[in-house]
N, C-alpha and C positions, 0 to 999 in steps of 0.2 A: 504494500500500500504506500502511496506516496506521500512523504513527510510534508508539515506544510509549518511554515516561521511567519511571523508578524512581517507587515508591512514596515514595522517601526525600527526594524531589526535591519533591515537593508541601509549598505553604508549608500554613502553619497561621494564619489572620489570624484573631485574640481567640481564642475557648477553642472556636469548632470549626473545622472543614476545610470549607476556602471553593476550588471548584473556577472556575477562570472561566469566564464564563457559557455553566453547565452551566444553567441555571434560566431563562435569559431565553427566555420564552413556553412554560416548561413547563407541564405538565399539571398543572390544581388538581382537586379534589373540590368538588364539589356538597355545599348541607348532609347530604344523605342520604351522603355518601360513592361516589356512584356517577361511575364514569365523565364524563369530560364529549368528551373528543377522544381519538386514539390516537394517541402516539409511536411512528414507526416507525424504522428500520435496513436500509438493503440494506447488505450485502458486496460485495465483489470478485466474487463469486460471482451478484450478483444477484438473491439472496433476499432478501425481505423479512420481516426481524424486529418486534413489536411490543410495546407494554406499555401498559397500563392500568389508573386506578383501576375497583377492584369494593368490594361494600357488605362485604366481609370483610377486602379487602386488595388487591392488584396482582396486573395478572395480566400476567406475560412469557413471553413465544412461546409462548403455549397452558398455560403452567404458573400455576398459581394459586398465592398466595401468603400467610397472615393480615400482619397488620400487626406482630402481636409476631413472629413471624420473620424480617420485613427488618429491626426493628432489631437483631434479634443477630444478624444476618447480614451488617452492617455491617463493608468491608474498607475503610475510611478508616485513615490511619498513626494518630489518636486511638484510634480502638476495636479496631485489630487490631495486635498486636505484629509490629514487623518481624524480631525474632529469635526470637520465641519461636512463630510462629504459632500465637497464642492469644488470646480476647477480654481487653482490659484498659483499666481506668478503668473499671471497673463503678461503679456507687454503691452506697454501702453498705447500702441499704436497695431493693426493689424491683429486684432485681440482673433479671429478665426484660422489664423495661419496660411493668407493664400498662396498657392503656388508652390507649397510645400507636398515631399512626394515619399512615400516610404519608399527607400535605397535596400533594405536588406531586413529578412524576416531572420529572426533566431530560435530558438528550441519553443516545440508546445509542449504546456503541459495540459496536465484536465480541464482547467480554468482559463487560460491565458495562453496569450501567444507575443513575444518579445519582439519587438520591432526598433529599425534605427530608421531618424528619416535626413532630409536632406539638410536641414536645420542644423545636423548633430548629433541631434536629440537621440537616446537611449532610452525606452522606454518598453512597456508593456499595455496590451488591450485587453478587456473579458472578453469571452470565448463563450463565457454563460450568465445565465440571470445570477448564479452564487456568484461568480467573480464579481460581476459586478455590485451586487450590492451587500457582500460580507458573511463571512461561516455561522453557522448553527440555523436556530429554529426561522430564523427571521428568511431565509430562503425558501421554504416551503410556502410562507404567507404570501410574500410575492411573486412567486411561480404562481401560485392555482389564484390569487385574488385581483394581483394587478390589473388586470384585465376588466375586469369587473368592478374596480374603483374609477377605473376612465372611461366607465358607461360606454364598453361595447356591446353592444345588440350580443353579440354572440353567446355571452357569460349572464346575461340577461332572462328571465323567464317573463315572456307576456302572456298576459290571460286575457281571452275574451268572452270568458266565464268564470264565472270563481272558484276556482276546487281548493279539496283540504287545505293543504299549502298556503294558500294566500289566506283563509277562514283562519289557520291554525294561531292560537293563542298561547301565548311562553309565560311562564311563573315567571314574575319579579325578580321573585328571591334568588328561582334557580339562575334567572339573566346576570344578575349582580354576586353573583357570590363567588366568582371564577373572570379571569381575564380572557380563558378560550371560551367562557358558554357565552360572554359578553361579543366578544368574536364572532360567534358563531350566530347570535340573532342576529347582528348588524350585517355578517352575509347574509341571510334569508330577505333583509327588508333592501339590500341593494338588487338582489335578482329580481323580485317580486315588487318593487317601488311602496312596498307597505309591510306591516309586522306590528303586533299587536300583544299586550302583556296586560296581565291580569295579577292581584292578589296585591296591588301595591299598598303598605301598611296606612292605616286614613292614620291623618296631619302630616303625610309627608307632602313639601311645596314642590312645583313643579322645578325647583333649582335643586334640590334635594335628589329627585331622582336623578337628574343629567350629568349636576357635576358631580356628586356624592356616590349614586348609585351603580351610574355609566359610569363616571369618570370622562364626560367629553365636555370639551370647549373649544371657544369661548363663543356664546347667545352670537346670533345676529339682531342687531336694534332695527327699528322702522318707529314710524310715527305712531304705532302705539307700545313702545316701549321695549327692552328686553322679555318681559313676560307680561302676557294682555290673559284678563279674565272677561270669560265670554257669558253674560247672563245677563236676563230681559231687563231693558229698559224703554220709558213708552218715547216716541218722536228719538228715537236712535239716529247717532249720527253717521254711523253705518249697519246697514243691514243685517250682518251678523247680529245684532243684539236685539233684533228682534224677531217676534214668533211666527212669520211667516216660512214658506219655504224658500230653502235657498238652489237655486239651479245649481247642477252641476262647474262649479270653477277650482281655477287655482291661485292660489292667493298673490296679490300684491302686483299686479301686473304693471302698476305705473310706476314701478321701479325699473331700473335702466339693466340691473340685475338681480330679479328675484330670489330670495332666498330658496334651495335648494331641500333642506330637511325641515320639517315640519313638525313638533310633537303637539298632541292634542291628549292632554289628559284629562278625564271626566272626575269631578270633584264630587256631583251629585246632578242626578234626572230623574226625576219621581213624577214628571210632568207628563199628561198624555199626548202619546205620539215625540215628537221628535228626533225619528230615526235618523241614523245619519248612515250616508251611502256613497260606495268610491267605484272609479272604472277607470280601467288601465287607459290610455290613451295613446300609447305606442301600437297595441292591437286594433282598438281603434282605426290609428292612421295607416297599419299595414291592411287594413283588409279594405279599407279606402284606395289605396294605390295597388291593389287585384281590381279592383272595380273602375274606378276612374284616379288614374295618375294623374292626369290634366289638368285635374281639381286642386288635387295636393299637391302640384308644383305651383300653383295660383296662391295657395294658404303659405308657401315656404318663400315666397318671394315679395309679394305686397304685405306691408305694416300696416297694422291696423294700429289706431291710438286710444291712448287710455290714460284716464285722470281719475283722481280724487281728489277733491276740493270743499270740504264742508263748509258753510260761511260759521264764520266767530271761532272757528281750530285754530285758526293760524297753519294751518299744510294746505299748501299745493303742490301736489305730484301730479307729473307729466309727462310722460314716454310713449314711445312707437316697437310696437315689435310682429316680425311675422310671426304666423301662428304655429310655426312648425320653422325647427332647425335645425340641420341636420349635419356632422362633420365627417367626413370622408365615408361619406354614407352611412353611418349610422345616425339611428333620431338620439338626438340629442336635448331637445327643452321643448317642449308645447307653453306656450302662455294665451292665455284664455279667459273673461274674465265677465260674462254676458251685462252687467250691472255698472260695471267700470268703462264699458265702450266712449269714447268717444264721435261717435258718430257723425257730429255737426263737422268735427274738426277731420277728418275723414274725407269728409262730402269738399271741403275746401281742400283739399291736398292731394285729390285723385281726380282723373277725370273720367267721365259718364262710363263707357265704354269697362275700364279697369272693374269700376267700382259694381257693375253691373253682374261680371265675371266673378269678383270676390265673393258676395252676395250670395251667389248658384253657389259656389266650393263652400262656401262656412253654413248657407244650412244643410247641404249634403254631409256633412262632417258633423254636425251638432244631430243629425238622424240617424249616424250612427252609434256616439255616444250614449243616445238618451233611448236606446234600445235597452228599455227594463232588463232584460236576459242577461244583458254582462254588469248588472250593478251586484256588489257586492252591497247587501241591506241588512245592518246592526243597529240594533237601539244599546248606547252608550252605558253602561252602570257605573255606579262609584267606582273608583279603583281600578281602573282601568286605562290605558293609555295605545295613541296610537300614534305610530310615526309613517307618516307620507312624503313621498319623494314630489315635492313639489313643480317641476318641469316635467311629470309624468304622468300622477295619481289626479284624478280631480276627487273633489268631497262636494257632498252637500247634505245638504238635512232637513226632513219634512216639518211638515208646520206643526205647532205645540199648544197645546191648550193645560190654562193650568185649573184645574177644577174643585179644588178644594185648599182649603188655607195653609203656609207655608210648605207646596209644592215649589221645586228649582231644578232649573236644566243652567248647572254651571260648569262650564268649560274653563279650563286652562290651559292657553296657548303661548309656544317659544316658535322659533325660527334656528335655523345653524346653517353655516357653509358645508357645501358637500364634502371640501376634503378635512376640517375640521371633522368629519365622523369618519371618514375612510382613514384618515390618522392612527381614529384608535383601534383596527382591523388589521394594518399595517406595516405599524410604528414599533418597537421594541420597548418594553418598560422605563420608566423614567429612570437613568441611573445604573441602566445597564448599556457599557458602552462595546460596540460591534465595530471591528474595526475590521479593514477588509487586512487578508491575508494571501499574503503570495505562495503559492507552489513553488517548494525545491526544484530545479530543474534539476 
C-alpha cells in the first residue's frame, strides 16, 4: 500500500517545490507540444492509469486538460494554502498564467500526477476528488454529495406526485442528536426540495432549533426580519397573515436574490382548515417542456416584475426575474409569486406581441402546477417543522376559520442561503483541520 506524508512535510528548495525525483525521465513535449511517451500508474487494484502531453494540454486517465488549468490547478504547499484551501502567491499581474505550457509530466501516483511547466514551476495536480480536497471521511461526503449541493438535476429527485419519501417525516431528536443523521436529513431535503421533522420539544424558538439543534448558519434577513411569526391579523399588510387562501408561490420574489432554504415551523393550529400544500416545480417545468418547450423557453427568457410596497412600512422592493433558470441545462431557481406580480409595470416594459406570448406560457405553467394530483396536502401541528427549497418547492395554505375562543394557526418563519446548509453536509467539524496530503512517489 502506498505510504502517504503531509503536505506540510514537503521541503521547499529556492523559490519552488522540488519533489525528489518526481522528473527523472519524465515526459517532455515535442516542439509542436504533442505527446512524445505515456506515463503510466497501476494501483493495488491493477489498473492502469495514464497521462500525457496533447497540443492543448495533458491528458490524464482519459480526461483532457488546457495548460492554463494545471497551472491553477497546482496543489504544491507554494500555490495552495495549507489553511486556507485556496490558491496563493499569485503575481500581481497575469494572476491566470497565460501562455504558460506544461514542458514535462513526472511520476503518478493514486492521487496526483507531478508536472513542470514553462514558468519553472515544479509542481503537482489531483488526479481525484481525495486529492483534491484532502484524506479521511471528508472524501466520501464530497464524492456522493457535491453534486447534489450544486443543484444538479441528476443527484436531484422530482416528484410529480408525492410518494413516501417526500411525505416521510424525521424525529427531531433523532435529526439533532448525531452530525451524520443531521447529514443525512439535509441530503433527503436537497434531493427532494423538502423534508419534514416532527416531535420538536414545545418552547423551543425557531433559533433554537437551527443554530442549536442543526447547528447551521447564519439566518438570511429580508424586510421582515431574521425570524417572522406568521399569525392572523385583521387588514394585514401582507397576505400571509391572513385567513384567506394562499395560491401556490415562493416567497420573496422582489428580491434580486431570493433566499434559497426556507424553514417553517408550526408553533400551534387548532384552527379549522388551514392546510398547507407544496409541489415540486422542477416536474412541473419538465413535463411542460415534453409538452410545449416553446412555452418554457418564453417563461426562461422574458422577466416578469414584482414588488412589495405596503404604504406606512417604509419597504419598497422591486425586481424582475424570468420564471425559470436554468445553468448548463439544469433548472436551476423558479421565482413565482401570483400576489406580488407587477403587472402594470410589465405592461410598460414589454410590448403587445411578447406580452401576449408570456401570458399563453404562464397560464399553461400555472395549469400545471395547480393540478391537485401533484400537491403534496398536510395540515401543520404543533411541533412540527418544515424546510423548503425555495427556487423549487412552492407552498400555500387553505383558508382558516377560527371557530371557537383562543383557537391559532401560528407559524414560524426563517430564511438561509443555500450553501450556508450545504456547508453543514459538507464541511468537516469545527476544529478538525484536513489538510491535503501528498502520495510518496
Amino acid at each position: 500500500m502506498m505510504s502517504i506524508r503531509p503536505i506540510q512535510q514537503i521541503r521547499i528548495q529556492s523559490k519552488f517545490l522540488t519533489l525528489p525525483n518526481l522528473f527523472t525521465g519524465g515526459i517532455q513535449g515535442n516542439k509542436e507540444g504533442c505527446q512524445i511517451k505515456v506515463r503510466s500508474y497501476s494501483n493495488s487494484a491493477g489498473t492502469t492509469k495514464t497521462a500525457h502531453i496533447t497540443e492543448t494540454g495533458i491528458n490524464v486517465d482519459g480526461r483532457d486538460l488546457l495548460h492554463v488549468e494545471t497551472r491553477n490547478m497546482c496543489r504544491c504547499e507554494k500555490c495552495f494554502g495549507k489553511f486556507a484551501h485556496q490558491i496563493q502567491n499569485l503575481p500581481p499581474v497575469g494572476n491566470a498564467f497565460p501562455g504558460i505550457k506544461v514542458e514535462e509530466i513526472g511520476k503518478l501516483s493514486e492521487h496526483y500526477v507531478s508536472l513542470k511547466w514553462s514558468d519553472g514551476h515544479e509542481g503537482l495536480i489531483a488526479r481525484t476528488i481525495r486529492g483534491d480536497f484532502g484524506p479521511g471521511k471528508i472524501e466520501s461526503r464530497v464524492r456522493d454529495w457535491v453534486d447534489l449541493a450544486r443543484r444538479k438535476n441528476s443527484d436531484q429527485e422530482f416528484w410529480r406526485t408525492p410518494n413516501e419519501e417526500v411525505k416521510k417525516f424525521w424525529d427531531y431528536s433523532w435529526v439533532v442528536s448525531s452530525v451524520d443523521n443531521t447529514r443525512e436529513f439535509l441530503v433527503h431535503y436537497m434531493k427532494y426540495g423538502i423534508a419534514l421533522m416532527n416531535g420538536v420539544p414545545a418552547g423551543l424558538k425557531m433559533e433554537d432549533i437551527i443554530f442549536e439543534g442543526l447547528k447551521m448558519s447564519p439566518l438570511w434577513a429580508s424586510c421582515y426580519d431574521l425570524v417572522d411569526y406568521v399569525r392572523f391579523k385583521p387588514d394585514p399588510k401582507n397576505l400571509g397573515y391572513g385567513s384567506g387562501q394562499l395560491p401556490l408561490h415562493l416567497d420573496l420574489p422582489y428580491y434580486y436574490a431570493p433566499p434559497h432554504v426556507e424553514f417553517f415551523y408550526c408553533i400551534e393550529n387548532t384552527v379549522k382548515g388551514g392546510d398547507s400544500f407544496w409541489v415540486d416545480s422542477f416536474a412541473a417545468i419538465t413535463k411542460m417542456t415534453e409538452e410545449r418547450p416553446d412555452l418554457v423557453e418564453i417563461l426562461k427568457t422574458v422577466p416578469m416584475t414584482y414588488r412589495y410596497t405596503p404604504p406606512g412600512s417604509g419597504v419598497f422592493q422591486l425586481t424582475h426575474h424570468p420564471l425559470i433558470r436554468t445553468v448548463e441545462g439544469d433548472l436551476w431557481r423558479t421565482v413565482d409569486s401570483r400576489w406580488s406580480m407587477d403587472s402594470a409595470q410589465f405592461a410598460r416594459d414589454r410590448d403587445l406581441e411578447t406580452r401576449k406570448k408570456w401570458w399563453e406560457a404562464y397560464s399553461y405553467y400555472r395549469d400545471v402546477i395547480e393540478d391537485e394530483s401533484s400537491w403534496f396536502v398536510k395540515k401543520l401541528e404543533g411541533g412540527e417543522v418544515v424546510i423548503t427549497d425555495n427556487w423549487r418547492v412552492y407552498h400555500a395554505r387553505k383558508e382558516f376559520k377560527m371557530t371557537a375562543d383562543g383557537q391559532e394557526r401560528i407559524l414560524c418563519t426563517a430564511c438561509m442561503d443555500w450553501n450556508s446548509m450545504a456547508n453543514r453536509v459538507l464541511s468537516p467539524e469545527k476544529g478538525e483541520f484536513v489538510f491535503l496530503e501528498i502520495d510518496q512517489h
